[in-house]
C-alpha positions in Angstrom: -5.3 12.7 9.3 -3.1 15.0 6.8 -3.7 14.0 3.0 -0.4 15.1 0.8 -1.3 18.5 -1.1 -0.4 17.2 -4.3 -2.2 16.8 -7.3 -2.9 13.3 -9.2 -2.9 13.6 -12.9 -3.3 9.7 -13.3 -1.6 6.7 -11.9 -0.2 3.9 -14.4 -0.7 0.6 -13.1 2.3 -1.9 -15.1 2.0 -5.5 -14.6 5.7 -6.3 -13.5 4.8 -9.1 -11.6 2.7 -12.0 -11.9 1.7 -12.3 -7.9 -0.1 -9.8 -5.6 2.1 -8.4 -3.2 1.4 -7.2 0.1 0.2 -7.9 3.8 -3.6 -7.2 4.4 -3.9 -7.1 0.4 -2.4 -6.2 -2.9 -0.6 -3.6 -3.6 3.1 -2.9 -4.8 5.8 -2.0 -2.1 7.8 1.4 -1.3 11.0 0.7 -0.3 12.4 3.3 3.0 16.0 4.6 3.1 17.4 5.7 6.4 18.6 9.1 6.3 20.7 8.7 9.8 20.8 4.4 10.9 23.6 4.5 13.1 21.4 7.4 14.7 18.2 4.7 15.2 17.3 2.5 17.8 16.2 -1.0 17.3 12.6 -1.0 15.7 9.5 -1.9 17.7 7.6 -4.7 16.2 4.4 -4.5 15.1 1.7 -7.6 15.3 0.0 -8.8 12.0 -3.3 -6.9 11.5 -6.4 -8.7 12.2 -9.7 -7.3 12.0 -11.8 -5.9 15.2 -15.6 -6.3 13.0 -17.0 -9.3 11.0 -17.9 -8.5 7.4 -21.4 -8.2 7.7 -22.3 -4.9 8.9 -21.1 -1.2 8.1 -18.6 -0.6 10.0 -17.0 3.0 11.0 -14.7 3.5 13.6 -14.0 6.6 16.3 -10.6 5.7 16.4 -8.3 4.9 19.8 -6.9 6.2 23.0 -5.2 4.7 25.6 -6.0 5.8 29.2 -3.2 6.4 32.1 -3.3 2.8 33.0 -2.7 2.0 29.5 -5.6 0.1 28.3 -5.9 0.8 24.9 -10.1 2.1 23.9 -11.5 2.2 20.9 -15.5 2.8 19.5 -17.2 2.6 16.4 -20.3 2.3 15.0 -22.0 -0.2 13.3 -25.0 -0.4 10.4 -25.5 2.5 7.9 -27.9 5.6 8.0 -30.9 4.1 6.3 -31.6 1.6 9.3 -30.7 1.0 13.1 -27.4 1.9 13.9 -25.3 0.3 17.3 -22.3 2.2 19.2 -19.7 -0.3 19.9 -16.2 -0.6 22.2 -13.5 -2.6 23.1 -10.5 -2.3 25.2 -7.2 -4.0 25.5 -5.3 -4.2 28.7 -1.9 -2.6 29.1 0.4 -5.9 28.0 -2.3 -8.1 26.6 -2.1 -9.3 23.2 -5.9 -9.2 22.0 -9.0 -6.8 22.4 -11.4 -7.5 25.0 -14.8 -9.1 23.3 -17.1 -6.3 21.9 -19.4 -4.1 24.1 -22.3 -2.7 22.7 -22.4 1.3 24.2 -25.9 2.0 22.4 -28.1 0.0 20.2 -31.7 1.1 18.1 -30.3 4.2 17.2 -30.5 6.3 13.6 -27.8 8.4 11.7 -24.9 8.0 14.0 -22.5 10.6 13.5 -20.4 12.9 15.2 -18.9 9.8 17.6 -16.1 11.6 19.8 -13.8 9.6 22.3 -11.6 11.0 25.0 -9.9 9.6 27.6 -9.8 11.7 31.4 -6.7 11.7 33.5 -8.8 9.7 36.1 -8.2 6.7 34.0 -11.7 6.6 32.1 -12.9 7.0 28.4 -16.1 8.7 27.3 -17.5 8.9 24.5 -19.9 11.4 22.5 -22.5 10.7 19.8 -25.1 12.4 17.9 -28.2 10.6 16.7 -31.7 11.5 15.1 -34.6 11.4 17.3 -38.3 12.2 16.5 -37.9 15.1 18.7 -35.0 16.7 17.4 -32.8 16.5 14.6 -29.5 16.3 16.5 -29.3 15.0 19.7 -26.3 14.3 21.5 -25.5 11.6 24.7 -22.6 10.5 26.4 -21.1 7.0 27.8 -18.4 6.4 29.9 -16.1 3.5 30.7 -15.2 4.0 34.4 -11.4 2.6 34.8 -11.5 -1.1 35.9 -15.2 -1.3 34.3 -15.9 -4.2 31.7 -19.4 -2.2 30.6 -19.8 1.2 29.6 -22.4 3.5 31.9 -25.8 4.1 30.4 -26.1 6.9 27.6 -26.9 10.1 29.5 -28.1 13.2 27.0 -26.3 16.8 26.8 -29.5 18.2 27.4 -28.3 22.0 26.4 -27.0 20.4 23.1 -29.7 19.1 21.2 -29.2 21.5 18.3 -24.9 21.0 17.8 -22.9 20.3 15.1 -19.7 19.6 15.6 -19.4 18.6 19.4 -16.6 17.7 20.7 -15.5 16.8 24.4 -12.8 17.1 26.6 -12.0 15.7 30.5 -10.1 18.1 33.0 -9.2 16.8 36.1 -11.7 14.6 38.4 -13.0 13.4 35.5 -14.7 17.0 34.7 -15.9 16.9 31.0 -16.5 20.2 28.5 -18.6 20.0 25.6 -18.0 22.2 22.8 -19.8 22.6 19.9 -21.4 25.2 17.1 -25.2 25.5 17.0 -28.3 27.6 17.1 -30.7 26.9 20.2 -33.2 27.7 18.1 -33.2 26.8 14.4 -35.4 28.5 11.5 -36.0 31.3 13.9 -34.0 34.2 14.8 -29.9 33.1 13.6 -28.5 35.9 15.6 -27.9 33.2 18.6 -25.8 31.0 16.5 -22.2 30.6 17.5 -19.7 28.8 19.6 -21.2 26.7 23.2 -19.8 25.6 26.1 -21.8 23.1 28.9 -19.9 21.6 32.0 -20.2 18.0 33.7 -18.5 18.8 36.9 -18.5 15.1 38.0 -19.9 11.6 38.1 -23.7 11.8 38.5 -24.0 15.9 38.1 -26.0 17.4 35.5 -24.8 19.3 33.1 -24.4 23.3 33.2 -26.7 25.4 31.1 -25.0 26.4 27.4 -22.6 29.2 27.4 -22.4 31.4 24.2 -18.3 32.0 23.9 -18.5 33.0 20.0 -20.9 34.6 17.8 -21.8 33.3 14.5 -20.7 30.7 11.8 -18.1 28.3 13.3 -15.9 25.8 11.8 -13.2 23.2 12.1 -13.9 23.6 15.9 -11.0 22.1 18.2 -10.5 22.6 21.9 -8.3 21.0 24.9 -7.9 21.0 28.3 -4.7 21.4 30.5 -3.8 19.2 33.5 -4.8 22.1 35.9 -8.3 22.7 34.3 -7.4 25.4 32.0 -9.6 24.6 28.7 -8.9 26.4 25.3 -11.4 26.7 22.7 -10.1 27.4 18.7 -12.6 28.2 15.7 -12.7 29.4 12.2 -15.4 31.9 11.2 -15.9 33.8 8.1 -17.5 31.5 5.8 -18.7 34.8 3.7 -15.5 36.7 4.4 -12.3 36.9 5.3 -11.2 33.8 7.4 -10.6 34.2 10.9 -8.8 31.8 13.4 -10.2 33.2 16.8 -9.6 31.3 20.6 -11.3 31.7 24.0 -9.8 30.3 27.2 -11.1 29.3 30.8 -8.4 29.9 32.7 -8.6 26.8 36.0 -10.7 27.8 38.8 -12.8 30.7 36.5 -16.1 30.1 35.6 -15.2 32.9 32.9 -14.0 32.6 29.1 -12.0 35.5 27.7 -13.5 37.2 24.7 -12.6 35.7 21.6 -9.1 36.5 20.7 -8.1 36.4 16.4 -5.1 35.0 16.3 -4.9 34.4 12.7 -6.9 36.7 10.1 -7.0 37.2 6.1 -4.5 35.3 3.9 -3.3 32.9 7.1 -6.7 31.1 5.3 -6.5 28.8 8.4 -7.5 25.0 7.6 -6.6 21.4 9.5 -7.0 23.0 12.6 -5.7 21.6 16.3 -5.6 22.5 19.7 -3.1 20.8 22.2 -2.0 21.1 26.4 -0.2 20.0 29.0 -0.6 19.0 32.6 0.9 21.9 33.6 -0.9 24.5 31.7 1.5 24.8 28.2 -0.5 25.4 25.1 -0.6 24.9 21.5 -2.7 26.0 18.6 -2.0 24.7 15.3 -3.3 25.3 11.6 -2.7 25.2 7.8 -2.5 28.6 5.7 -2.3 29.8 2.3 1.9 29.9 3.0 1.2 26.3 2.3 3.1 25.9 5.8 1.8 24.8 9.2 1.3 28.0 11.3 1.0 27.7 15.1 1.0 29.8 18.4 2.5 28.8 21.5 1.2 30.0 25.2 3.3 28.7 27.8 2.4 27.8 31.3 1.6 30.1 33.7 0.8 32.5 30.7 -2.3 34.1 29.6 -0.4 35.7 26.3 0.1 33.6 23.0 3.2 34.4 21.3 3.6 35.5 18.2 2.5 33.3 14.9 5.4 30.7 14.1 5.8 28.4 11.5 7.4 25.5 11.1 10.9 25.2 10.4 10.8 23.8 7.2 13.2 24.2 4.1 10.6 23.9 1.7 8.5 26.7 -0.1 5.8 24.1 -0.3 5.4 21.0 1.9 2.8 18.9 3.1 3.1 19.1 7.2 1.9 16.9 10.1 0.6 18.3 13.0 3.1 19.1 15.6 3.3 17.5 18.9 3.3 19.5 22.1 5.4 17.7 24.7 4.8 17.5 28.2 7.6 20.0 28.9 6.1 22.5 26.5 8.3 22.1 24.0 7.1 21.4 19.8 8.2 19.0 17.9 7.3 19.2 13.8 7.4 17.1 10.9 7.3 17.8 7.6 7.2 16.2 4.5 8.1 17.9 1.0 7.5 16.4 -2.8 10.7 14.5 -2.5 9.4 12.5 -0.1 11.8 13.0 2.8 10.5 13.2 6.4 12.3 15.8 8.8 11.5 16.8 12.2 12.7 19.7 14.4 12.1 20.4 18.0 11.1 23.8 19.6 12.6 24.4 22.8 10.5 26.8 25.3 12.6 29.7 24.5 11.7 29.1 20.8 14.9 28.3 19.4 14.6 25.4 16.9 16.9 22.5 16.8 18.7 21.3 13.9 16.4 19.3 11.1 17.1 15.5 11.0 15.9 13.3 8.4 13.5 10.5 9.7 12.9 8.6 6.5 14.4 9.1 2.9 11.7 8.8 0.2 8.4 8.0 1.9 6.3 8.1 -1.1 3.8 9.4 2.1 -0.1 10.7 0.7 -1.6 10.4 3.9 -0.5 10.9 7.3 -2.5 9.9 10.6 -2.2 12.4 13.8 0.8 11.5 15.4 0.2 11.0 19.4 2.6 11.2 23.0 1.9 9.1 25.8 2.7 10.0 29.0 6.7 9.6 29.3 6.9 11.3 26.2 6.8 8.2 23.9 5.6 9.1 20.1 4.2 7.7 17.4 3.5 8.3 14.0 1.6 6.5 10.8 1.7 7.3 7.2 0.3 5.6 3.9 1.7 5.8 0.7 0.1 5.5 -2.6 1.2 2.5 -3.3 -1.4 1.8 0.0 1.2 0.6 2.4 1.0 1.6 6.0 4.3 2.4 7.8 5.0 3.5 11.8 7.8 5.7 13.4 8.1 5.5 17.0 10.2 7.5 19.6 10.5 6.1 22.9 13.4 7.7 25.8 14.4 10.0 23.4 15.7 8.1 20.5 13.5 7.1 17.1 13.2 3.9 16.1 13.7 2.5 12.1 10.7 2.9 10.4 8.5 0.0 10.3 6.4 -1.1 7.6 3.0 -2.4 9.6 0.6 -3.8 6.6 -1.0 -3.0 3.3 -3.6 -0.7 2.9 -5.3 1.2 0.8 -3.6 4.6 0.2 -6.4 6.7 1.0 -7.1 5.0 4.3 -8.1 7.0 7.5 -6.8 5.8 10.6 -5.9 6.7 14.5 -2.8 5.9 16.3 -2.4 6.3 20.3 1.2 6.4 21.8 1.8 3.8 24.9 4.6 4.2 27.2 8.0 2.8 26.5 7.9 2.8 22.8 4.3 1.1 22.1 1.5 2.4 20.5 -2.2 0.6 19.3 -3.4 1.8 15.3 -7.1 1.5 14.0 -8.4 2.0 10.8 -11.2 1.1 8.3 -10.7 -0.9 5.7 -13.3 -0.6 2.7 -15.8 -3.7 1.6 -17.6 -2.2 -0.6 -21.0 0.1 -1.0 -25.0 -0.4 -0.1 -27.2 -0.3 -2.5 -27.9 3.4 -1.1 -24.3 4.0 -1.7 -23.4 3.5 2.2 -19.8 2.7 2.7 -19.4 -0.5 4.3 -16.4 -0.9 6.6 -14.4 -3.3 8.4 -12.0 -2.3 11.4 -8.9 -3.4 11.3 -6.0 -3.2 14.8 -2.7 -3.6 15.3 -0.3 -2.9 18.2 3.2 -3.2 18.9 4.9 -5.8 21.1 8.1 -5.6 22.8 11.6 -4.2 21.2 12.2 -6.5 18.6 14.9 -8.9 19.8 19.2 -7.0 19.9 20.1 -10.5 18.0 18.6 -11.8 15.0 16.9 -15.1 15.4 19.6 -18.3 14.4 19.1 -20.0 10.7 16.2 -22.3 11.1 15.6 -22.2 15.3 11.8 -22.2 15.5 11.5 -23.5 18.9 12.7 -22.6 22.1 15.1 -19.7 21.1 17.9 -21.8 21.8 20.0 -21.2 18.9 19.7 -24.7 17.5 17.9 -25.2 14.5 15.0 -27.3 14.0 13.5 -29.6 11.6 10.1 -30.0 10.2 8.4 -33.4 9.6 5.3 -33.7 8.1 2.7 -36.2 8.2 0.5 -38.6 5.5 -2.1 -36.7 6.8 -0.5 -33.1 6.9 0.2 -33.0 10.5 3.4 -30.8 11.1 6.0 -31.8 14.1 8.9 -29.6 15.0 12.3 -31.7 16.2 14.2 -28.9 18.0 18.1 -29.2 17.3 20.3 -29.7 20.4 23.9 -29.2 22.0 24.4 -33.3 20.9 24.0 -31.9 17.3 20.5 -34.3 17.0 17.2 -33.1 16.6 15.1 -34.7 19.6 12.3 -32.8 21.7 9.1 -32.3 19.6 6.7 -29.4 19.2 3.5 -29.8 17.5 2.6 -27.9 14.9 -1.0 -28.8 14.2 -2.5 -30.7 11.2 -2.6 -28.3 7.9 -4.2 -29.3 4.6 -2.5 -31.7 3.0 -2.5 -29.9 0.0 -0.8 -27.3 0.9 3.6 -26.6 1.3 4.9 -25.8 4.4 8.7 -23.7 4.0 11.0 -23.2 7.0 12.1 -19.5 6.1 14.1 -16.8 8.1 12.4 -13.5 9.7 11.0 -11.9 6.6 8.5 -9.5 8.4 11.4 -8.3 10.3 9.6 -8.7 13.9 12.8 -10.9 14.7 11.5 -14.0 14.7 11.4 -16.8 12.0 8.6 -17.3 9.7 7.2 -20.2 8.3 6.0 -19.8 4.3 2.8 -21.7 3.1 1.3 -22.3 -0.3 -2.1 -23.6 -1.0 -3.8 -25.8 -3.6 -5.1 -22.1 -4.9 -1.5 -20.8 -5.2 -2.2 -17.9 -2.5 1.3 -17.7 -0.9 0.9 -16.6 3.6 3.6 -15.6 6.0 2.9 -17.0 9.5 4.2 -15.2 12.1 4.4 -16.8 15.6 6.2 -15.3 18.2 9.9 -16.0 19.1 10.7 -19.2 20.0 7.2 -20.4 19.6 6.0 -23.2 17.2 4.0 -22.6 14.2 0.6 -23.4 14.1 -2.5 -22.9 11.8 -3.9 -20.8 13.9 -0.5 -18.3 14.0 -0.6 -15.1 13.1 -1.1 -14.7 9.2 -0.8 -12.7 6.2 -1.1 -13.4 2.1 1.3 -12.0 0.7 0.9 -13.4 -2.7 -1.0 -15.7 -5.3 -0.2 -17.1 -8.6 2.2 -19.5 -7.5 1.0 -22.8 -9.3 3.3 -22.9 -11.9 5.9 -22.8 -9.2 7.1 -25.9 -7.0 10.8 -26.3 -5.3 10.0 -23.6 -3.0 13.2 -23.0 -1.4 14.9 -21.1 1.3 18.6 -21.2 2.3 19.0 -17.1 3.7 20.2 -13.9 2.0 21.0 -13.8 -1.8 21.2 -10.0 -2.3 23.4 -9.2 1.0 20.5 -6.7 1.9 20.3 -8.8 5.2 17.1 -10.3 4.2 16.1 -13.7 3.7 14.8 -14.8 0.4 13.2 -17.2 -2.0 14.1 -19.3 -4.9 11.1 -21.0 -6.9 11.7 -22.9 -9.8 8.8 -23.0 -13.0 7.2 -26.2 -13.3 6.9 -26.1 -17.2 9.9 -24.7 -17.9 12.5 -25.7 -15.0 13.5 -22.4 -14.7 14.7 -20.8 -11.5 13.7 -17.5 -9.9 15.1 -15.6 -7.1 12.4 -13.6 -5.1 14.1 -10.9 -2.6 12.6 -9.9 0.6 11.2 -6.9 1.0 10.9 -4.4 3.7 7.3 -4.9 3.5 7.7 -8.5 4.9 7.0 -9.5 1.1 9.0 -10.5 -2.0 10.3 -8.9 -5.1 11.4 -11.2 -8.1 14.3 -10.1 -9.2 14.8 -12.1 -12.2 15.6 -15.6 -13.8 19.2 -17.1 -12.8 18.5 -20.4 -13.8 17.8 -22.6 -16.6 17.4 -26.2 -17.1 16.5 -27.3 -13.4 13.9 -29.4 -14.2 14.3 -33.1 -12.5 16.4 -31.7 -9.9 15.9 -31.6 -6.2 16.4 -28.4 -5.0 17.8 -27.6 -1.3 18.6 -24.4 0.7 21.9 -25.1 2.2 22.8 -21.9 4.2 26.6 -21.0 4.0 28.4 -23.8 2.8 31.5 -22.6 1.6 32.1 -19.4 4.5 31.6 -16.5 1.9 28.6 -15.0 4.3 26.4 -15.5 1.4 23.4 -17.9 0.5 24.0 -21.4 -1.4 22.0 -23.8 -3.0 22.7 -27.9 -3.1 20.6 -29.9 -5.7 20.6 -33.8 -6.5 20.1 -35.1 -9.6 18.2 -37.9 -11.0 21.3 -40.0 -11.0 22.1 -39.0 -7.1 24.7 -36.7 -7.9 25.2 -33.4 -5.5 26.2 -30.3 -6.4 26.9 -27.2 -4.6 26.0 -23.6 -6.3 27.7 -20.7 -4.7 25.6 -17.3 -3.9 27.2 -14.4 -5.4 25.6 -11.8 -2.7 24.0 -10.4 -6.1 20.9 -12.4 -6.7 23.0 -14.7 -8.8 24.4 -18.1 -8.2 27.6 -19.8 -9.6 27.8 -23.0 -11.9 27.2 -26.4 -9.5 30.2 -28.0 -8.4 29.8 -31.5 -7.5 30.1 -32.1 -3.8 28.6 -35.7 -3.4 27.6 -38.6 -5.2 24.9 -42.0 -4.1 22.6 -39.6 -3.3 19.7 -41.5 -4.9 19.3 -43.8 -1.8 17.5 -40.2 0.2 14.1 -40.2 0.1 14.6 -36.3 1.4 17.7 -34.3 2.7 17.7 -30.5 4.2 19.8 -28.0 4.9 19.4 -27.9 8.4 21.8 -25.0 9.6 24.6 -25.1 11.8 23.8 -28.7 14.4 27.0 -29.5 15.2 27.4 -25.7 16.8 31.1 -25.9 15.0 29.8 -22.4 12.5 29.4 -24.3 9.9 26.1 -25.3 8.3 25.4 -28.7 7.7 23.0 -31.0 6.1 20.3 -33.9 6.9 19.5 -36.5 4.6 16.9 -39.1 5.4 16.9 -42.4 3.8 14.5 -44.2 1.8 14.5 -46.7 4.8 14.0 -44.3 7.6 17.1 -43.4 9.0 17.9 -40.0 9.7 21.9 -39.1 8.9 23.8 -35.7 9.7 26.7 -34.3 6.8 28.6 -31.8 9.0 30.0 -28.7 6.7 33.4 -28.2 6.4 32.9 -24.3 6.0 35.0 -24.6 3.1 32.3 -26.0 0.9 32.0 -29.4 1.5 30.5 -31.9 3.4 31.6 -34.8 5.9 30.8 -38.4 6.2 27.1 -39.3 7.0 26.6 -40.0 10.9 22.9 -41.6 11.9 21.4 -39.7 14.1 17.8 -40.7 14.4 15.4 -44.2 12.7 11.9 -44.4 12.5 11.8 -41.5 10.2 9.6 -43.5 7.2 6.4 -42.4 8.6 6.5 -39.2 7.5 5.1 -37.5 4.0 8.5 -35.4 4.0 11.0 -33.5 6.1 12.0 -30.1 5.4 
């Protein structure tokens, strides 16, 4: 992960808002501007974040790969350093839609650190670990998850590495894995042996080589990667008491033989954040950040034992905060950066080392943090960033075209997490999300996943269709005992086939609302008797349940009732909310945000109280969001959305109104474009007002009886 290089005098909080915004928390929201759209494809749609760990213990993870078949791996440990620790895994299958139930790798184990995972061409994941034992201080094993295999293989010691730091691992082909680490075979004795090792698992059930010194003396930020055909490239930084040296040593495939080390980078490059990338075919690339406050790398291209010459790169900046650039399977770069201004560019190397022209990615990121970005194997990319306002957004590239940004959930700004690229555009994010401290001032973590699904949808989802993806929209019922049914709207313009949606507390508000999280499916709003506000997300077409997907996205919403939605007030093609205070009967206009939240934008409404507030959709053809409300006397009036998060004075549309126990805009039933509304009588009869797309409404026509049952209909 790349943290901004930018220095915080102080932060001032200001109270604008009486709710907690946000998806996994609180936190305000950071609005993205495209710097190209016409030049995006549609976004891919990330899944609400749930958590991977309970609450209980201290959790840390490894982060996440996904293997060639695609199944997503991640590991982490569990329990701090002042008692037992346990290494822990899960997987999730190439298409699936949750993680596999926990594995435990290694139990009865103390001071956990150094927990490495890489995934071998062969299809498996290993992992690497380093753990105090009464014999020696560090002591590193291995496990591996053979492809197909629902348990991990028993921990098998590096038996040439039990004085590393730093060990890292990497798998060649056949499943060959390199160790790598800095260490002294014998510590408190004679240093002069301390430097860079190399050991060697040539395959499944071998032992592993005898160390091999490749460097002499203090090493750090140690990094290495191995190439399709075997080649394997080590990179280090010495000079901890002098001057700073970047130096790399490479087996070239076939050779039992490392080349002496080779500086690359001396003196002033002061190299930092360093990173070692290659391809199948042999390609490649060491990266690092200098004192030029730019990220420096050198390419070696396949076939080659020569590095070029230092690049940087191409950024317009004096001083910008970079990512670390992606070497693609082709052997070209591709760079990010990211100055004070917030903008996020990207350039691509070709193999000749011309540069193509800058593009921005995102206008004003407001990025502090940035993950390591990753490429699957057909060249799909991903990329994760937080901001300090702590929320977590995604780019994703997939056949050559970037997708909009995506905002994924809220975070906190400073957290560390791992994203790995899938094929066609989908990719699997981990992080840790802070609980709190031990008394012993451990950290204690919970890990947190999401992962992308399919391409969100090339149409939007129709006004109010919940069920079935048909295009007709639906109406909710709920009942004395807060059960929820969905009637599905049909082609006879009558709402007729159920769904069930489950029983929910009866104290809590249920509100049909449009796609807010922008996964192109409708939501469905809830309040409970707390005032905590949720967003349930179920998938397209499916009905909403209690157990759906689910994030808060607010609280302080007691004063509030007459919850309302009726589509997009703002024209920023997002749906939005009106609330009217209880006290005070004033009315409120909360926008949606790209953070699949809300913004209130302000009073535009006074003197509401005693009215019954509907969303009506487009009632009068302007493409923009009205409101209908009854009055006490059964009077109806229509008020007209502006498209600027204002509404016109009522205009009475309808009178004997006082006879509906409840009425709803439904949306467009009669499938004429127009929207239209439902009134249900105090009796039980269910009647539909077709819209005249002009503003007004047509006779009542009973469509349904038997409707008395129910608490309400919405």
């Amino acid at each position: 992960m790349h943290m901004r290089r930018i220095k915080i005098i102080g932060i001032a909080l200001v109270p604008t808002l009486t709710l907690t915004l946000g998806v996994v928390g609180a936190g305000a929201t950071t609005a993205l501007v495209l710097g190209s759209p016409t030049a995006f494809a549609a976004e891919r749609a990330w899944g609400t974040p749930a958590p991977l760990t309970d609450e209980r213990g201290a959790n840390t993870s490894a982060g996440v790969k996904i293997t060639t078949d695609g199944t997503a791996v991640t590991v982490w440990t569990s329990g701090t350093g002042d008692g037992p620790q346990e290494l822990w895994g899960a997987t999730r299958s190439a298409g699936a839609t949750a993680w596999s139930a926990p594995v435990r790798i290694v139990s009865d184990q103390r001071m956990l650190s150094d927990v490495h995972l890489v995934t071998g061409r062969d299809g498996s994941a290993t992992v690497s670990w380093d753990r105090f034992t009464t014999e020696h201080f560090d002591s590193h094993s291995t496990s591996t998850l053979l492809p197909g295999a629902g348990a991990w293989t028993a921990p098998a010691p590096i038996p040439s590495a039990l004085f590393a730091s730093d060990l890292m691992l990497v798998s060649g082909p056949g499943g060959r894995l390199t160790a790598v680490w800095n260490g002294d075979p014998t510590p408190g004795e004679d240093e002069s042996d301390r430097g860079v090792y190399v050991s060697d698992l040539t395959d499944r059930g071998a032992a592993w080589s005898d160390a091999v010194q490749i460097g002499v003396g203090y090493a750090y930020e140690l990094h290495a990667a191995a190439a399709g055909d075997g080649t394997v490239t080590v990179a280090w930084q010495t000079g901890l008491s002098g001057p700073e040296t970047l130096r790399v040593s490479t087996r070239a495939a076939g050779s039992a033989d490392w080349s002496a080390p080779e500086a690359i980078a001396t003196g002033g490059a002061n190299p930092s954040e360093l990173d070692v990338q290659a391809t199948a075919d042999g390609a490649t690339l060491v990266s690092w950040w200098g004192l030029s406050y730019r990220r420096g790398f050198v390419h070696r291209p396949a076939g080659s034992a020569t590095w070029g010459r230092t690049e940087y790169v191409p950024s317009d900046e004096t001083f910008n905060s970079t990512v670390v650039p992606r070497l693609e399977s082709d052997g070209r770069v591709t760079a990010f950066w990211e100055f004070e201004s917030g903008n996020l560019k990207t350039a691509t190397r070709a193999v000749d080392g011309t540069w193509s022209q800058a593009r921005t990615l995102v206008e004003k990121s407001r990025a502090f943090a940035f993950w390591n970005p990753d490429t699957a194997q057909d060249g799909s990319l991903a990329i994760m960033w937080t901001t300090l306002d702590g929320d977590l957004w995604s780019l994703v590239r997939s056949n050559g075209v970037w997708h909009k940004p995506v905002h994924v959930g809220q975070v906190e700004f400073h957290t560390e997490g791992s994203v790995a690229a899938g094929t066609n555009g989908r990719a699997v994010a981990v992080w840790d999300k802070e609980l709190g401290m031990t008394s012993d001032y451990y950290r204690i973590n919970q890990v947190w996943t999401t992962a992308t699904g399919a391409a969100r949808p090339a149409t939007p989802a129709k006004r109010r269709d919940y069920v079935g993806d048909d295009g007709f929209p639906d109406l909710y019922a709920r009942g004395t005992n807060g059960s929820l049914v969905v009637y599905q709207g049909n082609a006879a313009g009558k709402v007729s086939v159920t769904a069930d949606g489950g029983t929910w507390p009866q104290t809590s508000t249920l509100i049909p609302f449009g796609d807010l999280d922008g996964d192109g499916a409708n939501d469905t709003l809830t309040t409970n008797a707390a005032g905590d506000l949720y967003r349930h997300s179920p998938q397209r077409g499916t009905v909403v349940t209690p157990q759906a997907p689910a994030a808060k996205i607010g609280s302080g919403w007691t004063p509030f009732d007459g919850l309302t939605y009726s589509g997009d007030f703002t024209a920023d093609s997002r749906p939005d909310l009106m609330a009217r205070e209880t006290a005070t009967g004033d009315l409120y206009l909360y926008a949606g945000t790209a953070a699949g939240g809300f913004s209130r934008t302000g009073k535009i409404g006074t003197s509401w109280k005693g009215l019954t507030i509907v969303g009506a959709g487009d009632l009068n053809g302007d493409k923009h969001a009205d409101l209908v409300a009854r009055t006490a006397t059964g009077d109806l009036y229509r008020y007209n959305g502006t498209g600027k998060g204002t509404i016109s004075s009522g205009t009475k549309i309808g009178s004997g109104w006082g006879g509906m126990a409840d009425f709803v805009g439904i949306g467009d039933l009669t499938g004429d474009g127009k929207d239209d509304l439902l009134g249900r009588t105090t009796t039980g009869d269910l009647y539909r007002y077709a819209g005249n797309g002009a503003g007004g409404i047509g006779s009542g026509v009973k469509i349904g009886t038997g409707w008395k049952s129910f608490a309400e209909i919405r």
